[in-house]
N, C-alpha and C positions, 0 to 999 in steps of 0.2 A: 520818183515815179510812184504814185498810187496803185496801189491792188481794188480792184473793184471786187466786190462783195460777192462770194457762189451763195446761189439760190439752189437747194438742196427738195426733190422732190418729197412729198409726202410717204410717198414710200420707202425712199431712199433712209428717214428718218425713224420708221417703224424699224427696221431693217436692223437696223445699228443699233437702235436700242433692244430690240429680241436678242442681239449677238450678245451685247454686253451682259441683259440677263441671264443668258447661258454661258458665257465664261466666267461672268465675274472679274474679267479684270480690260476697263473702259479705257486705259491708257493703249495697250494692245490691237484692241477693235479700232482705237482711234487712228491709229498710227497706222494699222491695215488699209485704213480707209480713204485715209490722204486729208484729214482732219483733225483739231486742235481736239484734245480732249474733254475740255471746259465749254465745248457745243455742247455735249450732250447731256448739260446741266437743267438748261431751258428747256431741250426738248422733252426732257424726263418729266418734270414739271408741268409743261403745257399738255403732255400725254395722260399725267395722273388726276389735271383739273376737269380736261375738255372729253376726256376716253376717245369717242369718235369722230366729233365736232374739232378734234386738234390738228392740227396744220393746213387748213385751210386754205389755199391758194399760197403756199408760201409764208402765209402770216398769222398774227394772232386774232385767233375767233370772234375775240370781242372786239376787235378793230372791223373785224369784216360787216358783222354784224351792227355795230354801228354806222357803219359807212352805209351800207344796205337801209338802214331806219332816214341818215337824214335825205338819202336820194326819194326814200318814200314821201317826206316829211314835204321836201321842196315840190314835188310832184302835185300832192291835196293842195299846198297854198295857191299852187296857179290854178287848181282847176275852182278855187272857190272863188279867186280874184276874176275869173273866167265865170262863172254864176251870178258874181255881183252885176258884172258889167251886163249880160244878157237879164236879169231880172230888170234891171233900170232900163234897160230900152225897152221889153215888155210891158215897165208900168206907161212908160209915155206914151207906146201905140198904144195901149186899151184907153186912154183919156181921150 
């Protein structure tokens, strides 16, 4: 039987890492918390890279943000493949 993956709030994550900088000891807060202690390696790190931009829907920033760029990216190509097509029937009506 598989264990599927907890998805851990954003704040749920700030939370745990404030605890652990105020005790000082992450095995404790982890074990408090009903989580592996070697989570809060990443989060510590995506917290120190991203400050506020870090946990993002669950995920990492640069992923969102990418994802957000190629949705933009595929968006402008149909509106320009949508320009091409309206200019060419434009040029044939004015002849």
């Amino acid at each position: 039987m598989s264990e599927t993956r907890k998805k851990h709030s954003k704040e749920f994550k700030e939370e745990a890492l404030k605890l652990v900088e105020k005790t000082g000891n992450r095995i404790k807060v982890a074990s408090d918390l009903g989580i592996s202690a070697n989570m809060l390696y990443p989060w510590k790190k995506s917290m120190e890279e991203h400050k506020e931009k870090a946990f993002p829907d669950n995920g990492n920033p640069i992923e969102k943000e990418l994802h957000e760029l190629r949705k933009e990216d595929l968006r402008l190509h149909e509106e320009v493949e949508i320009l091409k097509k309206a200019s060419g029937i434009f040029l044939r009506l004015s002849k």
